[in-house]
Short mmCIF file of the C-alpha atoms (twelve columns), coordinates in Angstrom:
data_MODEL
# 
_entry.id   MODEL 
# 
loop_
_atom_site.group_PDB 
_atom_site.id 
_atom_site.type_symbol 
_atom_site.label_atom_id 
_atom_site.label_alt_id 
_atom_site.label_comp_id 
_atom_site.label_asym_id 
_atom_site.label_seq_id 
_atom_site.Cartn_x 
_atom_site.Cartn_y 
_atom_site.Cartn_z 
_atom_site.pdbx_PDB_model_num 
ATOM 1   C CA . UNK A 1   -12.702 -24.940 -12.381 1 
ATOM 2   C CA . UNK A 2   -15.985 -23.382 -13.805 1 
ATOM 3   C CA . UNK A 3   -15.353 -20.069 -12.535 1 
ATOM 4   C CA . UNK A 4   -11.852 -19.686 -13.944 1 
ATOM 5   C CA . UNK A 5   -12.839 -19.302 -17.804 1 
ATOM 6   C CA . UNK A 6   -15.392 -16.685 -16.119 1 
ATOM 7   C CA . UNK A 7   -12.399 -14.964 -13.851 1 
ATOM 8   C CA . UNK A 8   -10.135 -15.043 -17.561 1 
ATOM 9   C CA . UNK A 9   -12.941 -13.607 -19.371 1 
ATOM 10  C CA . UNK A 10  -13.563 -10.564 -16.421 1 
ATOM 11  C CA . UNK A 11  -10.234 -9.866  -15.571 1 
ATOM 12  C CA . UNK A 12  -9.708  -9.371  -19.132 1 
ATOM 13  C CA . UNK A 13  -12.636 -7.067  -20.447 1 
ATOM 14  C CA . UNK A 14  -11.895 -4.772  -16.897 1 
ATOM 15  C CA . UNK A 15  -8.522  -3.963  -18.466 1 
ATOM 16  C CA . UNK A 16  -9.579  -3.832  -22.255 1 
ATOM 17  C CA . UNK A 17  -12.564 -1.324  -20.263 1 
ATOM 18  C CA . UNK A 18  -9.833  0.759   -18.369 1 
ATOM 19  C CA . UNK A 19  -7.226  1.637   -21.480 1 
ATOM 20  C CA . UNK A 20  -8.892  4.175   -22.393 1 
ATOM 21  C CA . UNK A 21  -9.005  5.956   -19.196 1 
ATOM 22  C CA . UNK A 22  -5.910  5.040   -18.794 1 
ATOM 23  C CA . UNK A 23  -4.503  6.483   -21.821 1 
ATOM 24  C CA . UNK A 24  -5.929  9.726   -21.678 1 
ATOM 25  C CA . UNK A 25  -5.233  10.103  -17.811 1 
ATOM 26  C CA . UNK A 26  -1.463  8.914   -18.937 1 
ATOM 27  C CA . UNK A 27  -0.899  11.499  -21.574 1 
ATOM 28  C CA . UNK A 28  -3.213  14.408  -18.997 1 
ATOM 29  C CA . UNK A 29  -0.232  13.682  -16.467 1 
ATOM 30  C CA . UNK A 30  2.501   13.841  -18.773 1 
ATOM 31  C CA . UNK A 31  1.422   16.999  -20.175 1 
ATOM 32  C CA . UNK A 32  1.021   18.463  -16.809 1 
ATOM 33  C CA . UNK A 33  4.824   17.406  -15.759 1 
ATOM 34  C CA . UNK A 34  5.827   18.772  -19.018 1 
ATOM 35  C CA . UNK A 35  4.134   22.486  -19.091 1 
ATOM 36  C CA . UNK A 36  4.561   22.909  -15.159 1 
ATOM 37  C CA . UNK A 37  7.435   23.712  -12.914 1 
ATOM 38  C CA . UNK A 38  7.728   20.625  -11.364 1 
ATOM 39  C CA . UNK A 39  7.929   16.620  -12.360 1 
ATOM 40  C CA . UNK A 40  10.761  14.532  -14.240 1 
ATOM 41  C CA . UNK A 41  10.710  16.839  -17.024 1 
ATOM 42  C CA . UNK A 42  11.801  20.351  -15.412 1 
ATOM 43  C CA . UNK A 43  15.073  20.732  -17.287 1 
ATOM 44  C CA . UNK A 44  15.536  21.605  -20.470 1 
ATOM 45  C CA . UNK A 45  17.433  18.597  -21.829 1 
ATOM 46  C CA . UNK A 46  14.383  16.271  -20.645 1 
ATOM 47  C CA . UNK A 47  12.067  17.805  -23.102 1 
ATOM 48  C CA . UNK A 48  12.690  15.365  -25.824 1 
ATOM 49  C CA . UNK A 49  12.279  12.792  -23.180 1 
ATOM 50  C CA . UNK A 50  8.939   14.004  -22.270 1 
ATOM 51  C CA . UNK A 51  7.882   14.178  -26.030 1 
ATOM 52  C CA . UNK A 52  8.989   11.084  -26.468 1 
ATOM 53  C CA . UNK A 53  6.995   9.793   -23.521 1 
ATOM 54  C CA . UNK A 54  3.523   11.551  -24.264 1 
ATOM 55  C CA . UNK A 55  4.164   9.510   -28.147 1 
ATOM 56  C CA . UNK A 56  4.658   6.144   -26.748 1 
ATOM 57  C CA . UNK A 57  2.331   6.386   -23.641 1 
ATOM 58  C CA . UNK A 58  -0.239  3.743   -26.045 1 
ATOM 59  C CA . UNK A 59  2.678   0.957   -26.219 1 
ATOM 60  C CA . UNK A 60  2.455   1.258   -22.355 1 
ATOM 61  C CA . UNK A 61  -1.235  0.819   -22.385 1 
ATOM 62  C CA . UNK A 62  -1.247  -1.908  -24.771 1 
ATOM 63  C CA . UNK A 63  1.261   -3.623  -23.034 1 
ATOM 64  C CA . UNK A 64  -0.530  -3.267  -19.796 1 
ATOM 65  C CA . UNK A 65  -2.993  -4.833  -21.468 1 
ATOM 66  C CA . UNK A 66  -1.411  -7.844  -22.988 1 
ATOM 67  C CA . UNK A 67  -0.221  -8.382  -19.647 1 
ATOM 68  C CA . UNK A 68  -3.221  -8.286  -17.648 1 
ATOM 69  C CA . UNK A 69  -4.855  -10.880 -20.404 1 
ATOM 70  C CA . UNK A 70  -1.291  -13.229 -19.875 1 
ATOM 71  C CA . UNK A 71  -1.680  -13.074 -16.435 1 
ATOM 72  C CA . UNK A 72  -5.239  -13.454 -16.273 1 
ATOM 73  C CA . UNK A 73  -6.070  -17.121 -16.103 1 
ATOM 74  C CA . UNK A 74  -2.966  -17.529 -13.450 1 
ATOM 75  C CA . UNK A 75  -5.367  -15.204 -11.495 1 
ATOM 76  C CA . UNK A 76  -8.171  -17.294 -12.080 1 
ATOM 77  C CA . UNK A 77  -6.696  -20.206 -10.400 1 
ATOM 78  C CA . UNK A 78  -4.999  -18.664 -7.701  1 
ATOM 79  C CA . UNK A 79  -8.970  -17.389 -6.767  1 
ATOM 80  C CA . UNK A 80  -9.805  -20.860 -7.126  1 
ATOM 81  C CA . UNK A 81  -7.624  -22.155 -4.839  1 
ATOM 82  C CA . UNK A 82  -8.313  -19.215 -2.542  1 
ATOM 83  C CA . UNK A 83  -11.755 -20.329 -2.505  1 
ATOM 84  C CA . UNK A 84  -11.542 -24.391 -2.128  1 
ATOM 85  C CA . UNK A 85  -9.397  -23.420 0.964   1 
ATOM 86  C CA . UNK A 86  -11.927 -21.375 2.275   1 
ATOM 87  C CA . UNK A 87  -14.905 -23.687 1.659   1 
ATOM 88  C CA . UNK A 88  -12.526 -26.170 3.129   1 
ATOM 89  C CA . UNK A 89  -11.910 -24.140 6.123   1 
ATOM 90  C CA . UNK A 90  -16.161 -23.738 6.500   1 
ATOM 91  C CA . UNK A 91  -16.496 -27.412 6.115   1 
ATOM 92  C CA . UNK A 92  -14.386 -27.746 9.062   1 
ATOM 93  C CA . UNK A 93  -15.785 -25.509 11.145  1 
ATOM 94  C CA . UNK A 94  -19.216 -27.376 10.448  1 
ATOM 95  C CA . UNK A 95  -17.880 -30.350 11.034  1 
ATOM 96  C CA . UNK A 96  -16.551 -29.742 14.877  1 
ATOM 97  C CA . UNK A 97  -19.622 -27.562 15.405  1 
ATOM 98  C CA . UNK A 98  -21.410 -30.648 14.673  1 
ATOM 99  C CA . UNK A 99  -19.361 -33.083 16.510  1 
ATOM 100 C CA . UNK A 100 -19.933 -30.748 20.037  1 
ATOM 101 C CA . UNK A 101 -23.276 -30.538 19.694  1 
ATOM 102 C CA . UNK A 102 -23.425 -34.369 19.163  1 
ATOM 103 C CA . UNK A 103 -22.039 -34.900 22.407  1 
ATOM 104 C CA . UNK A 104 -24.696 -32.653 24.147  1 
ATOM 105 C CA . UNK A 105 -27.460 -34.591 22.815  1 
# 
């Protein structure tokens, strides 16, 4: 339970760090499908499609973020569950490791 604030909090600033990148990398791409001679936007009636892409692109980023920040703390526990299992699993393992040696001394 102590790391999941920490796992909320990471997860969190990652994708407030990457929106920027991913805007502009968003809106690079679009541009490119919309000047070249290939991608969704080679006809002529998809034009207004493509502009109207390229002007909401930063909706999709926001809401890329608001869902990475929603889903965040789910995250969070699912890792800590991931790693009780594990630590589980070790303290297992110990404990027959133990148990045969026990019998050989």
């Amino acid at each position: 339970m102590v790391g999941v604030p920490f796992d909320t909090a990471l997860i969190t600033s990652i994708a407030m760090w990457k929106s920027p990148y991913m805007l502009l990398r968003g809106w690079k791409r679009l541009l490119e499908d919309l000047i070249g001679r290939k991608g969704p936007f080679l006809e002529t009636e998809c034009v207004p499609f493509a502009a109207l892409a390229i002007i909401l692109w930063p909706l999709a980023v926001v809401g890329a973020v608001l869902a990475a920040t929603l889903c965040s703390p789910f995250l969070a526990l699912y890792s800590g569950v991931v790693v009780h299992q594990v630590r589980a699993h070790d303290a297992l393992i110990s404990l027959s490791i133990c148990a045969s040696f026990s019998r050989f001394h």
